[in-house]
mmCIF file of the N, C-alpha and C atoms, coordinates in Angstrom:
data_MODEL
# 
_entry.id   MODEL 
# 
loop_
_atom_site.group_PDB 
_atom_site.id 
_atom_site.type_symbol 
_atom_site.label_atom_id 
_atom_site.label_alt_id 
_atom_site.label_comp_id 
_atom_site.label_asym_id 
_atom_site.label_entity_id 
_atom_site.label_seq_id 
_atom_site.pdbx_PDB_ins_code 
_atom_site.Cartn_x 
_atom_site.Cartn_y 
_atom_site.Cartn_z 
_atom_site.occupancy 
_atom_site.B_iso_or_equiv 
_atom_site.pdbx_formal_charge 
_atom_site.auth_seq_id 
_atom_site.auth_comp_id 
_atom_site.auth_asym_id 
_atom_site.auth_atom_id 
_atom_site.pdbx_PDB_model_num 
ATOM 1   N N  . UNK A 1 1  ? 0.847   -1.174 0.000  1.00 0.00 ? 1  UNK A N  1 
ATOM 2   C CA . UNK A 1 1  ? 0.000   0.000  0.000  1.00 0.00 ? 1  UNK A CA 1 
ATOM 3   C C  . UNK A 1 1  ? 0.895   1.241  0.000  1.00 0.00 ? 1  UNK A C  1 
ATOM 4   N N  . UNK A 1 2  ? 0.619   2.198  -0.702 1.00 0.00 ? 2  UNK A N  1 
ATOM 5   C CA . UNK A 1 2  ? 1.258   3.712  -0.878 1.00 0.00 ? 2  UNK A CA 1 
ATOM 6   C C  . UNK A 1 2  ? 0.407   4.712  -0.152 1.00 0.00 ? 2  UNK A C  1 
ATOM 7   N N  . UNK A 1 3  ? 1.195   5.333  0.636  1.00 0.00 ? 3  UNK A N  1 
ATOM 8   C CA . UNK A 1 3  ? 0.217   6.696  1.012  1.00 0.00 ? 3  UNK A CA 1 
ATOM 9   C C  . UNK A 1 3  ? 0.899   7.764  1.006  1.00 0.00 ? 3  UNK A C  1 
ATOM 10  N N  . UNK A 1 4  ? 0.166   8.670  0.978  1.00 0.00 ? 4  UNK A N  1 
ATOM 11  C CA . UNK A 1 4  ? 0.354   10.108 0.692  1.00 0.00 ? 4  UNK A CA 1 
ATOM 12  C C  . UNK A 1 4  ? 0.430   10.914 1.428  1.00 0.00 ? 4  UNK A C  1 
ATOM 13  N N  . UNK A 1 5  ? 0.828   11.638 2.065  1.00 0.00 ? 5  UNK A N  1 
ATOM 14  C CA . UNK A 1 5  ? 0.855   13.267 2.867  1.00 0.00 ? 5  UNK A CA 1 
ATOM 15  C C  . UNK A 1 5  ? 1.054   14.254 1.785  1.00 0.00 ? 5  UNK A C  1 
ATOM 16  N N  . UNK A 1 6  ? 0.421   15.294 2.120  1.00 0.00 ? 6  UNK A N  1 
ATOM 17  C CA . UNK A 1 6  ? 0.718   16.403 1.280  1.00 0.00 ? 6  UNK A CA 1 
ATOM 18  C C  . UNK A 1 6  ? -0.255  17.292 2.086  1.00 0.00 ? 6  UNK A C  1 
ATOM 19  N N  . UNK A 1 7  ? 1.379   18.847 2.084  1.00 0.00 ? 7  UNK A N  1 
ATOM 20  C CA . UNK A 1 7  ? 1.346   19.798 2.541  1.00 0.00 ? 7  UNK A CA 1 
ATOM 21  C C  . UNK A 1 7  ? 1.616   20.897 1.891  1.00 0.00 ? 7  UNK A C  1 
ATOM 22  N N  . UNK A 1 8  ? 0.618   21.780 1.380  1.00 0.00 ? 8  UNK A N  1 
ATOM 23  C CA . UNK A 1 8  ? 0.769   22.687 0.706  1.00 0.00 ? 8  UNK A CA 1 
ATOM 24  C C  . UNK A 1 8  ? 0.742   24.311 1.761  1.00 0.00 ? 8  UNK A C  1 
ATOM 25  N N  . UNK A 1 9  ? 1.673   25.380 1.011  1.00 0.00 ? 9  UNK A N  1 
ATOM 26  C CA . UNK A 1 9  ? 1.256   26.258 1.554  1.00 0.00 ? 9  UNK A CA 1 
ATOM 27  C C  . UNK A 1 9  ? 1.830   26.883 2.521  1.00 0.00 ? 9  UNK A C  1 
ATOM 28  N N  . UNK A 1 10 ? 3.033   26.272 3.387  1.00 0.00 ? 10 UNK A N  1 
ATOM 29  C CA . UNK A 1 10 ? 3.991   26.167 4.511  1.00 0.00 ? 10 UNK A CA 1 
ATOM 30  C C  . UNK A 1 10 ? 4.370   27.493 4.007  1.00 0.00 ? 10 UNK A C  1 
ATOM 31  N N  . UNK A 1 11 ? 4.820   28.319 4.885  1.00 0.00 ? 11 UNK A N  1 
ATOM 32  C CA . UNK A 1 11 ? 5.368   29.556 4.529  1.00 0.00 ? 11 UNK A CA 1 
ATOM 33  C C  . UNK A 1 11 ? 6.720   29.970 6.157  1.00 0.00 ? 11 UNK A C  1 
ATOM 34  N N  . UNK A 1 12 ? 7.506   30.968 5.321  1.00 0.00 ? 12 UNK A N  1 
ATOM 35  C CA . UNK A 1 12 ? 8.023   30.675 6.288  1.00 0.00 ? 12 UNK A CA 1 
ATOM 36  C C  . UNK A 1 12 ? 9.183   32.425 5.748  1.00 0.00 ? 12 UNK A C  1 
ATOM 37  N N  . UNK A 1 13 ? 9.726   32.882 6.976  1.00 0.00 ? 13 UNK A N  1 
ATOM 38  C CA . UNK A 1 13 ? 10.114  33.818 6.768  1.00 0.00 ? 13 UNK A CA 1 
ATOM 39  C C  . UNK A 1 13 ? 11.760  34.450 7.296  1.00 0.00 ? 13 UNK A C  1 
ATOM 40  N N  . UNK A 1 14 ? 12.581  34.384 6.699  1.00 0.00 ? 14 UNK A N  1 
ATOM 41  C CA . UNK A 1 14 ? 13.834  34.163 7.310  1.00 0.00 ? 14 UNK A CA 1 
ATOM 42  C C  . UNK A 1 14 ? 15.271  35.888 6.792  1.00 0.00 ? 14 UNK A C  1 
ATOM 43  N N  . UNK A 1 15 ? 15.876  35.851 7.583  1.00 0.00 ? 15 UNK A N  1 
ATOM 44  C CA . UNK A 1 15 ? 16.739  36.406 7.453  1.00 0.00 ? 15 UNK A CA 1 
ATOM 45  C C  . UNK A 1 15 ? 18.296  35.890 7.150  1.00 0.00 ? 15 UNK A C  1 
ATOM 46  N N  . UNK A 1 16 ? 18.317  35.465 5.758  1.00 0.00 ? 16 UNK A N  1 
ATOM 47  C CA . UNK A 1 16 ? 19.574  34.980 5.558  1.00 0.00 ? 16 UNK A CA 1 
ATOM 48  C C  . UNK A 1 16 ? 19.418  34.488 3.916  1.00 0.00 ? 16 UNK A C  1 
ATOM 49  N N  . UNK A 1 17 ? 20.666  34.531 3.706  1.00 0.00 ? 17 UNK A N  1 
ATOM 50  C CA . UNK A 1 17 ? 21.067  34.614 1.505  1.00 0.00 ? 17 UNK A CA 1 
ATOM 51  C C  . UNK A 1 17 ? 22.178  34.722 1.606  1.00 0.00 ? 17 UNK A C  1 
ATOM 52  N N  . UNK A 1 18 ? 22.760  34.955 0.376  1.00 0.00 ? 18 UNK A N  1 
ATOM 53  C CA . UNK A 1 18 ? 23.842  34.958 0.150  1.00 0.00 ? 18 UNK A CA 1 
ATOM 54  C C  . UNK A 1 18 ? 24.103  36.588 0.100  1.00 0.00 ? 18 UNK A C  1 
ATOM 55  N N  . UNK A 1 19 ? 23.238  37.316 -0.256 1.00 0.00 ? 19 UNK A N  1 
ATOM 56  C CA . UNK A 1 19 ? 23.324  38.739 -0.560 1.00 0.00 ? 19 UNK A CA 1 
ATOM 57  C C  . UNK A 1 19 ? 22.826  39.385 0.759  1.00 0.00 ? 19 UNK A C  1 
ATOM 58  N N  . UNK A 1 20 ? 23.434  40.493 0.601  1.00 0.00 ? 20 UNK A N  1 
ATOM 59  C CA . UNK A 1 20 ? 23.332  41.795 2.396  1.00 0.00 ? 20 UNK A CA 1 
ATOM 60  C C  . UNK A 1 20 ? 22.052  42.002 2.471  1.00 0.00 ? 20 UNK A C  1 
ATOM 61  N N  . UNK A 1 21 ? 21.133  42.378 1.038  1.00 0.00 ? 21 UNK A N  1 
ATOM 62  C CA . UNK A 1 21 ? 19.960  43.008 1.046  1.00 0.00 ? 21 UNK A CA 1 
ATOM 63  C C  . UNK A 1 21 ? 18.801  41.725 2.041  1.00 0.00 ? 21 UNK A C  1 
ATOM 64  N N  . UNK A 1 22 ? 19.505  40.162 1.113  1.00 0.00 ? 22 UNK A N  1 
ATOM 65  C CA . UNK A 1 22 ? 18.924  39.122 2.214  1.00 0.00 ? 22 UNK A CA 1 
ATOM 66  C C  . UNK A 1 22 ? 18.651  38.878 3.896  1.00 0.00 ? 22 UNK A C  1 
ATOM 67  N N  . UNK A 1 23 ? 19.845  39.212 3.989  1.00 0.00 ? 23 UNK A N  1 
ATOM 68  C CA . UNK A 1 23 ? 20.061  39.002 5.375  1.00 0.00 ? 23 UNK A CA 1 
ATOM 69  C C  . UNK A 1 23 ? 19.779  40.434 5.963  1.00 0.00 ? 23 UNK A C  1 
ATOM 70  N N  . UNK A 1 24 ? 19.806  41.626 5.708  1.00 0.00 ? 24 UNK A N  1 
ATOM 71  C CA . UNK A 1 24 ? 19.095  42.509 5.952  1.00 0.00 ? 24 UNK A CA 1 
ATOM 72  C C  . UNK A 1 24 ? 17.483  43.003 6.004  1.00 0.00 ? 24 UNK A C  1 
ATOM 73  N N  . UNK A 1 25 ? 16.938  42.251 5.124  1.00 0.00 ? 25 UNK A N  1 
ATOM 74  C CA . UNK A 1 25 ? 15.143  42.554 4.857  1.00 0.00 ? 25 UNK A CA 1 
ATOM 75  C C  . UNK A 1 25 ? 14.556  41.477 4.789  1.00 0.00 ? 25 UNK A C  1 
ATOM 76  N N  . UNK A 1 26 ? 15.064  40.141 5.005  1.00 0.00 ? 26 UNK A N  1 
ATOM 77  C CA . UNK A 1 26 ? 14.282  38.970 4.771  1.00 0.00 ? 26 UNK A CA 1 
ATOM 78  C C  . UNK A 1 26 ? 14.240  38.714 3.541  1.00 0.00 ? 26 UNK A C  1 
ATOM 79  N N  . UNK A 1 27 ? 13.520  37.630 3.635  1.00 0.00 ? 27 UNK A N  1 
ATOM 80  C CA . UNK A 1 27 ? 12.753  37.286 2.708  1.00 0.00 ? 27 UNK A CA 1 
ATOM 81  C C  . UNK A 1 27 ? 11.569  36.034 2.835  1.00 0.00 ? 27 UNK A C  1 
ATOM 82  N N  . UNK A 1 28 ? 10.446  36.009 2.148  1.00 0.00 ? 28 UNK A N  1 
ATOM 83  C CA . UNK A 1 28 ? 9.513   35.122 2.200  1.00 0.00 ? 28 UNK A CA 1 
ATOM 84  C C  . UNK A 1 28 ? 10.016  33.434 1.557  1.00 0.00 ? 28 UNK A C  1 
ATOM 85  N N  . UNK A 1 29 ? 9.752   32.326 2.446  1.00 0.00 ? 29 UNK A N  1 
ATOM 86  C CA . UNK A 1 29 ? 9.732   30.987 1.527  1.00 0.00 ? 29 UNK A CA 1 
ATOM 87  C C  . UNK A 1 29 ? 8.710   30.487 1.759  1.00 0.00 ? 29 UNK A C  1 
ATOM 88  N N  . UNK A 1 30 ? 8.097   29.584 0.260  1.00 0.00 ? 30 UNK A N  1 
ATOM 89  C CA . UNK A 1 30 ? 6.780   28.941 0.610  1.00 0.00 ? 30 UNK A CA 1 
ATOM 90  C C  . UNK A 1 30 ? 7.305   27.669 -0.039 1.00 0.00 ? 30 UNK A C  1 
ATOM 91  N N  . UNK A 1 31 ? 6.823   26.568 0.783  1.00 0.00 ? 31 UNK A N  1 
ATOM 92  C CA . UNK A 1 31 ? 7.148   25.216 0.120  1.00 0.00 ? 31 UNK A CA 1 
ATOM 93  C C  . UNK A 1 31 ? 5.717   24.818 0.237  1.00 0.00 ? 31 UNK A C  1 
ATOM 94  N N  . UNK A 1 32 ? 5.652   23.601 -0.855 1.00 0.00 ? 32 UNK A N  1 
ATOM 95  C CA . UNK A 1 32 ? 4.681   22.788 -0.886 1.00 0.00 ? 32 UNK A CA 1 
ATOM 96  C C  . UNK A 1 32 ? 5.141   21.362 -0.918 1.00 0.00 ? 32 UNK A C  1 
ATOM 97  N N  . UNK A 1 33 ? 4.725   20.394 -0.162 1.00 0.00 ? 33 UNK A N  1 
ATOM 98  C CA . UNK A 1 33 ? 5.657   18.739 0.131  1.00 0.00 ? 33 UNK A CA 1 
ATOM 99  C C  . UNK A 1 33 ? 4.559   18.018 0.124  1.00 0.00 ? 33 UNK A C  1 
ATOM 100 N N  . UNK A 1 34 ? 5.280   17.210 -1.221 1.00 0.00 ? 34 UNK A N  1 
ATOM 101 C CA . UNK A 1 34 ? 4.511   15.865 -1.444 1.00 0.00 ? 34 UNK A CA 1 
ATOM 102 C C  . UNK A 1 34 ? 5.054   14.576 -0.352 1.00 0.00 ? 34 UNK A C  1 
ATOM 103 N N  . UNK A 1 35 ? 5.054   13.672 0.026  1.00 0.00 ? 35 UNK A N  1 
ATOM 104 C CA . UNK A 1 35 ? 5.522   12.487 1.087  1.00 0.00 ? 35 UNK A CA 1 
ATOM 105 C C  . UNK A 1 35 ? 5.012   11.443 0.458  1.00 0.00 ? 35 UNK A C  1 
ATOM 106 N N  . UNK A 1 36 ? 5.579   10.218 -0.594 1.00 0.00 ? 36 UNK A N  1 
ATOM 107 C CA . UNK A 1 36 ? 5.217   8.851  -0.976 1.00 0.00 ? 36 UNK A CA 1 
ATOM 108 C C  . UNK A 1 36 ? 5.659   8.413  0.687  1.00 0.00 ? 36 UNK A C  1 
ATOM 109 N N  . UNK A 1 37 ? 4.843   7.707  1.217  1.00 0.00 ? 37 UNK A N  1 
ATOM 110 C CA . UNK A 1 37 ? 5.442   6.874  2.287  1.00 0.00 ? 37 UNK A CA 1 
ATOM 111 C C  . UNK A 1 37 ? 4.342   5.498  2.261  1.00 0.00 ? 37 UNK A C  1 
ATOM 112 N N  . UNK A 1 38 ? 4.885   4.279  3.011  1.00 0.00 ? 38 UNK A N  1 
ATOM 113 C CA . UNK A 1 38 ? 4.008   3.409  3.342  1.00 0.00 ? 38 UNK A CA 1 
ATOM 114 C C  . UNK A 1 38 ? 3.696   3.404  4.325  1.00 0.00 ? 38 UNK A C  1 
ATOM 115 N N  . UNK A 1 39 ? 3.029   3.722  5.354  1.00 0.00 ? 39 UNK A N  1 
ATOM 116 C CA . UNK A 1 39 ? 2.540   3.695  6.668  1.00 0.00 ? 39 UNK A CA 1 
ATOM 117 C C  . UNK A 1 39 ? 1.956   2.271  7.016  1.00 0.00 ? 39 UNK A C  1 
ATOM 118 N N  . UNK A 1 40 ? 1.734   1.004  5.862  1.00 0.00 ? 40 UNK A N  1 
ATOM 119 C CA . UNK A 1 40 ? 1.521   -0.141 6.360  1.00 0.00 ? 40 UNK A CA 1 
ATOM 120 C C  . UNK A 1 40 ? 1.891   -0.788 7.891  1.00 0.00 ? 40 UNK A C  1 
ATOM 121 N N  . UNK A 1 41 ? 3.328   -0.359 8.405  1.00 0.00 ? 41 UNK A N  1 
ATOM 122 C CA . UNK A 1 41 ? 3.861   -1.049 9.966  1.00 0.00 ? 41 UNK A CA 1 
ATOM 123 C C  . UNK A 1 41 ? 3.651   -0.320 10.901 1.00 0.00 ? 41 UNK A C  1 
ATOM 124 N N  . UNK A 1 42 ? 3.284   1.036  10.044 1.00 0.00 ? 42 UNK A N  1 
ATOM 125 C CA . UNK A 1 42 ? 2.755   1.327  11.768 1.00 0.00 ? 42 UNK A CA 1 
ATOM 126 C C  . UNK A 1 42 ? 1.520   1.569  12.034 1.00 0.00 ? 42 UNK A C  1 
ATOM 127 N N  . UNK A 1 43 ? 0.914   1.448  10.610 1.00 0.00 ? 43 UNK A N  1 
ATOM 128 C CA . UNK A 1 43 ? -1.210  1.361  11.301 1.00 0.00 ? 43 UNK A CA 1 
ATOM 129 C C  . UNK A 1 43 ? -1.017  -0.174 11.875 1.00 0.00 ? 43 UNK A C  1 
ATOM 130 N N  . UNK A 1 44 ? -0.364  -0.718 11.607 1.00 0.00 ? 44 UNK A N  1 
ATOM 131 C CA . UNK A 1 44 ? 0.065   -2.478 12.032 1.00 0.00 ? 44 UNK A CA 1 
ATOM 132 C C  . UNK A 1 44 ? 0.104   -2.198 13.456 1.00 0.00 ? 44 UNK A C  1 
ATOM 133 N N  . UNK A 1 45 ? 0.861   -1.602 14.030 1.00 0.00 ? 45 UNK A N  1 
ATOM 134 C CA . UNK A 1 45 ? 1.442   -1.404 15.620 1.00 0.00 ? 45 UNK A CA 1 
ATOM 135 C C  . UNK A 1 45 ? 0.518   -0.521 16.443 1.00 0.00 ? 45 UNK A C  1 
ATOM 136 N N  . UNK A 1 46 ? 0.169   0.886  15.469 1.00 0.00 ? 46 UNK A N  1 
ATOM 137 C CA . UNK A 1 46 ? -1.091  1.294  15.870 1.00 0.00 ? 46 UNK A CA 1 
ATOM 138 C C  . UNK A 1 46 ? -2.344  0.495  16.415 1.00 0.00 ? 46 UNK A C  1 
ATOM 139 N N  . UNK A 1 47 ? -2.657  -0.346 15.776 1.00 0.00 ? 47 UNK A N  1 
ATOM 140 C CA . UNK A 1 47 ? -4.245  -1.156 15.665 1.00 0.00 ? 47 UNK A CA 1 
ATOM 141 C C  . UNK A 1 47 ? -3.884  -2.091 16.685 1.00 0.00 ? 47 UNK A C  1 
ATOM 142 N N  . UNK A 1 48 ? -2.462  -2.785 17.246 1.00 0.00 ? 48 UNK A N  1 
ATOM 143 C CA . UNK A 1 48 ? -2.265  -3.598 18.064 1.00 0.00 ? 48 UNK A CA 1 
ATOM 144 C C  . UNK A 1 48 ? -2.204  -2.899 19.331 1.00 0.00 ? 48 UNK A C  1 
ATOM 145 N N  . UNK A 1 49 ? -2.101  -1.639 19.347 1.00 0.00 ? 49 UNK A N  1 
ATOM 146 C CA . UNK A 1 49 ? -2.229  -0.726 20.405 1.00 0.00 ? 49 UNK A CA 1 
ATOM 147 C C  . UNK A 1 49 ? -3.299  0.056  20.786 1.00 0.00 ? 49 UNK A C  1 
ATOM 148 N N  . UNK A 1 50 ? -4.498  -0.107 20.191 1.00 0.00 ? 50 UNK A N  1 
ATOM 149 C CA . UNK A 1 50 ? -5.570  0.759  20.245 1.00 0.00 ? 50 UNK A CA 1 
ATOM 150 C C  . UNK A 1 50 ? -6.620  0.474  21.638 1.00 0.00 ? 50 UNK A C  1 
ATOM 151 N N  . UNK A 1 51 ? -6.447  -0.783 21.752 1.00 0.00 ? 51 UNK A N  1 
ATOM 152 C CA . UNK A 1 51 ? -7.191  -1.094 23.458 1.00 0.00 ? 51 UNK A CA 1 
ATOM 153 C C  . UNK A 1 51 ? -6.151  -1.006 24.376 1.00 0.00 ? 51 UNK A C  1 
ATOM 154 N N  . UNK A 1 52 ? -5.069  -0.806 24.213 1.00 0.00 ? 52 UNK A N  1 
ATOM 155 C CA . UNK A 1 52 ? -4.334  -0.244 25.505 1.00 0.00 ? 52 UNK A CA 1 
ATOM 156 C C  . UNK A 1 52 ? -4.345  1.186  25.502 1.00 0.00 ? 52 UNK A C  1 
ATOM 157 N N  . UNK A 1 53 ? -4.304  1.765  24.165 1.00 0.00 ? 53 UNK A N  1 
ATOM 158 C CA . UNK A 1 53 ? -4.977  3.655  24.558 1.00 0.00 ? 53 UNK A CA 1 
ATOM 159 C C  . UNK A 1 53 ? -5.949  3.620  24.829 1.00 0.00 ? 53 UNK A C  1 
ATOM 160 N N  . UNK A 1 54 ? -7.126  3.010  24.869 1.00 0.00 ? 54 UNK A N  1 
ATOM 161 C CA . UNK A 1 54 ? -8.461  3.073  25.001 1.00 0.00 ? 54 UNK A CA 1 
ATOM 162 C C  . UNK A 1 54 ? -8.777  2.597  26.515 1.00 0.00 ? 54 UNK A C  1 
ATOM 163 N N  . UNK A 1 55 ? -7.909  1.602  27.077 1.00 0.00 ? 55 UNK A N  1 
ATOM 164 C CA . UNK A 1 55 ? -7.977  1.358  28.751 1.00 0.00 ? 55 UNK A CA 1 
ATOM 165 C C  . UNK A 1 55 ? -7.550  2.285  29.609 1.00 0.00 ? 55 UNK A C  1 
ATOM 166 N N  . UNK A 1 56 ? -6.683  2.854  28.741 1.00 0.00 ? 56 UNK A N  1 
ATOM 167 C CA . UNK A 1 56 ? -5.843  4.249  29.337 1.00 0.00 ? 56 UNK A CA 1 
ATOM 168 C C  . UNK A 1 56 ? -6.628  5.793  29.287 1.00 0.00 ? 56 UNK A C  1 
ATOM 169 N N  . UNK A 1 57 ? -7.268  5.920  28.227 1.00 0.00 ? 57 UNK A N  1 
ATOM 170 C CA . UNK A 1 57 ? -8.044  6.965  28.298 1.00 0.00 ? 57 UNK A CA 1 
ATOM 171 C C  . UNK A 1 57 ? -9.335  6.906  28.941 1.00 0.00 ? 57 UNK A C  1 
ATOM 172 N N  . UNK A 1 58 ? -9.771  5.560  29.435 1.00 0.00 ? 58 UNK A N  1 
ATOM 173 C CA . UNK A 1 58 ? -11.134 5.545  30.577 1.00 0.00 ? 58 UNK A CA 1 
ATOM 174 C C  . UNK A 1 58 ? -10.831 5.705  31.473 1.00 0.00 ? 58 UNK A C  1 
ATOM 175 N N  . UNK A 1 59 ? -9.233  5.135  31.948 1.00 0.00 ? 59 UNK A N  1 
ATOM 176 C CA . UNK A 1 59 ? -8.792  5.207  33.729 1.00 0.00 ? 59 UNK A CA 1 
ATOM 177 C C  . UNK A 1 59 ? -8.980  7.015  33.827 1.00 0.00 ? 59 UNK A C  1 
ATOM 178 N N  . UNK A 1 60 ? -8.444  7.321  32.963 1.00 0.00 ? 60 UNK A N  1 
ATOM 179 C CA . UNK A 1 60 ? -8.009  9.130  32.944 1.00 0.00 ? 60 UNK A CA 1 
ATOM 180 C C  . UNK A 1 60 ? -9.337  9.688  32.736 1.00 0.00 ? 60 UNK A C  1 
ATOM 181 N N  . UNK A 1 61 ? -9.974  9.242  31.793 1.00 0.00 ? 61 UNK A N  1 
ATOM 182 C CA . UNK A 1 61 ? -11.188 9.954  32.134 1.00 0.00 ? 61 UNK A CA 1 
ATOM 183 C C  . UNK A 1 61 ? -12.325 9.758  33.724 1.00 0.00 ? 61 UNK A C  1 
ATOM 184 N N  . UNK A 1 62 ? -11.955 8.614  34.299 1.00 0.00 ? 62 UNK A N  1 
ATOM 185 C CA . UNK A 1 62 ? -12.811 8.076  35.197 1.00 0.00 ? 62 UNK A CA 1 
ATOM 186 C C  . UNK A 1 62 ? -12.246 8.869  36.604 1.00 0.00 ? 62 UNK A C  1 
ATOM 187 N N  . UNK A 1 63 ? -11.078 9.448  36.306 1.00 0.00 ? 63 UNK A N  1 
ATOM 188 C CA . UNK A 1 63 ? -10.336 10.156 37.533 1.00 0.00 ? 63 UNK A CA 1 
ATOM 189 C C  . UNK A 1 63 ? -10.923 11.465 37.748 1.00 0.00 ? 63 UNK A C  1 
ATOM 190 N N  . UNK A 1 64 ? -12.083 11.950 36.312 1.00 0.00 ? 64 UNK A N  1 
ATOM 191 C CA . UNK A 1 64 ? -12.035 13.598 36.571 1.00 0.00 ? 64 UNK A CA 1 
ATOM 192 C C  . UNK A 1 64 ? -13.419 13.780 37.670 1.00 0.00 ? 64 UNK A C  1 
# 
């Protein structure tokens, strides 16, 4: 299985270049990131872990 992340839009604002005017006034960066990843092993480890978060979040809720 292939999955996807994608983050468009990240912006980000820095003081530094190679040039004075850079590192003097900034400048704006915007990235956009694609991520091919397989997340197959860890929804695997996830799903084998989901009734021990779930025993854990009743004790904690049962305390308030």
């Amino acid at each position: 299985m292939k999955d996807q992340i994608i983050l468009t839009g990240i912006h980000g604002f820095g003081y530094h270049g190679v040039f004075d005017h850079e590192r003097k006034d900034g400048q704006d960066f915007f990235v956009d990131l694609t991520l091919d990843i397989d997340l197959t092993a860890l929804l695997t480890q996830m799903r084998s872990k989901i009734p021990l978060i779930m025993q854990r979040s009743q004790i904690l809720l049962s305390r308030r």
